[in-house]
N, C-alpha and C positions, 0 to 999 in steps of 0.2 A: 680159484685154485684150491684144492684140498691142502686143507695143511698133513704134515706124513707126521707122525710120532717117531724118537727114538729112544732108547735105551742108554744109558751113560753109565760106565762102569769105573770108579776109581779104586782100583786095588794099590791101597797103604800096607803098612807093616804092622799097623794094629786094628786099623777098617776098613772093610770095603764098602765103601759109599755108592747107592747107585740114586739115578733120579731119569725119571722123564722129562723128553725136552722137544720143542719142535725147531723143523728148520731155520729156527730163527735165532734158535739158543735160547728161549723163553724157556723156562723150567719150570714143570706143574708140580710135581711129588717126589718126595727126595726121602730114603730109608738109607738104612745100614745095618752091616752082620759082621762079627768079628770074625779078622782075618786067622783062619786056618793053620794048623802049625804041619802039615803035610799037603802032598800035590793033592790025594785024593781029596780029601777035606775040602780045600782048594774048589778042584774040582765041580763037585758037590754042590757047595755054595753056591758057584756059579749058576749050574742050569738049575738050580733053584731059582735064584733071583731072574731069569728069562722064563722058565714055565711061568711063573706068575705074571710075568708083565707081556707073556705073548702074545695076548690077542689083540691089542692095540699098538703093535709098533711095527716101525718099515725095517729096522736095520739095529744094531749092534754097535754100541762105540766103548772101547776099553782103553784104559791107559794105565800103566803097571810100571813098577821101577825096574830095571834094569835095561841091558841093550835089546833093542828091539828091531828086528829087518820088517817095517812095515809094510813093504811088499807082501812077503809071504805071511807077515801077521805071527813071525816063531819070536818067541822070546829068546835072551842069553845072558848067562850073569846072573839074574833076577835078582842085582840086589839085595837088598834087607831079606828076601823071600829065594834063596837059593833053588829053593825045590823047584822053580820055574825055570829053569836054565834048559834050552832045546825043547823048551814046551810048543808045538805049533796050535797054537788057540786058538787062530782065526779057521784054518783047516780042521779041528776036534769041532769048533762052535757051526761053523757052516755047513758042514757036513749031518749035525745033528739036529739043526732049525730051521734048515733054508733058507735064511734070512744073512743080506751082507754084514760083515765083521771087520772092523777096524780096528789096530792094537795098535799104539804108539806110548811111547818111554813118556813116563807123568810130567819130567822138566819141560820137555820137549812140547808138548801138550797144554802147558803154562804158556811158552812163548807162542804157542798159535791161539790160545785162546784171546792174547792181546793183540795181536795180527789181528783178530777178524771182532771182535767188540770193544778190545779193550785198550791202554795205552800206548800201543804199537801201531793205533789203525791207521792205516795210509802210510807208514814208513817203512821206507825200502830197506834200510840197513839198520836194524837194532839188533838192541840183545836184552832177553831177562836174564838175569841171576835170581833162585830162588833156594834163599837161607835156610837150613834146616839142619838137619841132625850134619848133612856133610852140604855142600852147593850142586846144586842141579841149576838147570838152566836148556836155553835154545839159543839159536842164533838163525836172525831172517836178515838173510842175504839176498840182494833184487829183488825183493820180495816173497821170495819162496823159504821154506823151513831147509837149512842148512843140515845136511845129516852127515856128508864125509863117508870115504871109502865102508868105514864098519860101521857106520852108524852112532861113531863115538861124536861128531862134532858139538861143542855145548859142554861137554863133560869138563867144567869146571875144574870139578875138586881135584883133578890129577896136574894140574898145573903145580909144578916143581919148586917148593922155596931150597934155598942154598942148602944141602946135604952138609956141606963141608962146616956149617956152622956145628953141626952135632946137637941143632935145637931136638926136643921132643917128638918135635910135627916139623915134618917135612913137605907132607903136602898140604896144600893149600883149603882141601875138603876139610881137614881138623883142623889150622888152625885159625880156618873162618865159620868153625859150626856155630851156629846162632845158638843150637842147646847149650853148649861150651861155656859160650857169651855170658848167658842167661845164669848159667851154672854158678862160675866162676864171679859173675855179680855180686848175685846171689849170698855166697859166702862172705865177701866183704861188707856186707851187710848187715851179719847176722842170722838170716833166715835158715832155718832150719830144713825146711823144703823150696827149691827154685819156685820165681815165680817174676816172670817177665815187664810185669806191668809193675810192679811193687821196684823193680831195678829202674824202671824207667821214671816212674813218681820221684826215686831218687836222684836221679841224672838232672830232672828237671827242676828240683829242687834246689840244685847245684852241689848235690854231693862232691865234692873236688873227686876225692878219690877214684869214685866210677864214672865225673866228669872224664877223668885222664884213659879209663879203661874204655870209654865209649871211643875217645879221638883216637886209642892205638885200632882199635877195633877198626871203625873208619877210614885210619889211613892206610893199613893194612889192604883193605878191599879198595881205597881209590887206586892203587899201586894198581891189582889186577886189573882193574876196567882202564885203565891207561895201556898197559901192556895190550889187551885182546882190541882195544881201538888202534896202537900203532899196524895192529894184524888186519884188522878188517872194515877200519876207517866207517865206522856208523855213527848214527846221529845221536839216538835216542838210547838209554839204559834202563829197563826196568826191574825194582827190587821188589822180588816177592818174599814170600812164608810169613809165618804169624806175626814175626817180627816187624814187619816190614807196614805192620796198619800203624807203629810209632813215627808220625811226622818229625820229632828229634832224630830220628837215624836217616832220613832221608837228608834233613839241611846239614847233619855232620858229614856224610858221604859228599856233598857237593861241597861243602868247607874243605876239607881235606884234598879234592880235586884242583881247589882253586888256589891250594898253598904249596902242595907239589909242583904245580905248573908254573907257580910265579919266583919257585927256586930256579928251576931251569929253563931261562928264556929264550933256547931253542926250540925247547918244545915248547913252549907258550904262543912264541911267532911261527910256528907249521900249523900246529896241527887244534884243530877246532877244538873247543872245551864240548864234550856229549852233555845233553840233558838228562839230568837224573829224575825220574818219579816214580812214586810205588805203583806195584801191578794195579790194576783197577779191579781186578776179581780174586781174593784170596778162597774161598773155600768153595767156589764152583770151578775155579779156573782151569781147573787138570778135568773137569768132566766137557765142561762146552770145550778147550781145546781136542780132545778125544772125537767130540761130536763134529769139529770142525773137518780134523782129518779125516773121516767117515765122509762125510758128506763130500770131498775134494777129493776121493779118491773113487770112491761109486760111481755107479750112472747116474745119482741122484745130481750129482756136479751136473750132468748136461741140462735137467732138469732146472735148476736154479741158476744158471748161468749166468742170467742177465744180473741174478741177486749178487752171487759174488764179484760181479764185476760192479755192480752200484756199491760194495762196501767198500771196494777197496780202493775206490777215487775219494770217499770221501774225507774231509778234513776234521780231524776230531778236532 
């Protein structure tokens, strides 16, 4: 069987990362170009980074912030990158390379790329959350990528904390940004510039103070994965972003799961406790999820059939 080459496009809000990868999600070569502060720049970029990689590859796979109708491959919203909003990319890209186009929202992209390599594999109902400047995420319901009437399904950070408190942050996107976190650490520490791993050296240290900042932090986010579990009853939780390679935040999110539930022992006797673990791929995860959708949405799908049907029985 020839192996097919593709193309993996992750447009951030400060890089667009691209790499090659085969149907397998093996990644040969990985670059990047700073992300463009206009559509044409944008633009630009783009079929730059595909003239150079055209002559070896079968198909296109992009994943980009904002909403996204993966059918038709148009963007809306865009996110940190507004200029994409009613951008149709996969129809500007197809039309100019002949070659198939796949564009799917980056969280979303996250939880398929753990559906099909990574801590999701074989599980029908999960969900990633994926910590960052706000929360992104997916949600795999019967085993399929859950999208919802607009395509919003997974949109996290719009989950509503209590208005009427008159707190600062009302949505749940501020006031569970992991930047925030890190931010706000950060300063009770002294550090002059944030820096993630130096708040975490502390926590583990047993800083009390950022010990207590880390369990509000924690319990704050077990609250939302309890609520989107009374919604959609899944087994598995997976956390991503940078944050998320800290083994301490992973056993405080399931601490905090486990002290809510044993307050209320209604909810403790229904409803299952979710497994919590970090994503398994943090800085490929939004390019092989990209590639996943590509490949499950082309013909290349009938072509690999037997493949996606051998990953998905099996038991991580």
């Amino acid at each position: 069987e020839t192996v097919s080459n593709y193309l993996c496009i992750d447009v951030g809000g400060t890089f667009i990362k691209y790499a090659n990868a085969d149907h397998l999600g093996k990644i040969s070569s990985k670059d990047k170009e700073t992300t463009p502060a206009t559509l044409d720049g944008f633009l630009a970029v783009i079929r730059k980074i595909v003239s150079k990689n055209i002559e070896n590859i079968a198909g296109i796979a992009i994943c980009c912030p904002g909403k996204v109708d993966r059918k038709h491959g148009t963007i809306f919203h865009g996110g940190s990158l507004q200029y994409l909003d009613g951008l149709p990319l996969k129809t500007i890209l197809e039309g100019e390379f002949h070659l198939p186009v796949g564009v799917i929202n980056d969280g979303k992209a996250a939880a398929l790329s753990e559906l099909w390599l990574g801590n999701l594999q074989g599980c029908d109902n999960g969900v990633a959350i994926v910590l960052g400047t706000a929360i992104g995420g997916g949600i795999i319901a019967n085993g399929q990528l859950l999208e919802g009437e607009n395509f919003q399904a997974g949109e996290f950070s719009f989950i509503v904390h209590n208005p009427r408190e008159h707190a600062a942050k009302t949505l749940i996107g501020d006031r569970l940004s992991a930047v925030a976190f890190v931010e706000t650490g950060s300063q009770k520490i002294g550090l002059v510039e944030a820096d993630g791993q130096l708040v975490f050296d502390a926590i583990n240290e047993g800083d009390q103070e950022l010990v207590r900042h880390l369990e509000d932090y924690c319990y704050e986010l077990a609250l939302v994965i309890l609520n989107i579990q009374a919604v959609l009853d899944f087994s598995k939780v997976v956390i991503g972003g940078g944050i998320s390679a800290q083994p301490r935040l992973i056993q405080e999110i399931d601490k905090q799961l486990q002290k809510i539930r044993s307050d209320l022992p209604a909810l403790e006797a229904t409803m299952y406790k979710p497994i919590v673990l970090p994503c398994k791929f943090y800085n490929d995860a939004n390019m092989l999820g990209a590639l996943y959708n590509l490949l499950s949405m082309s013909e290349t799908a009938d072509r690999h059939q037997g493949f996606y049907n051998g990953t998905n029985n099996t038991d991580s």
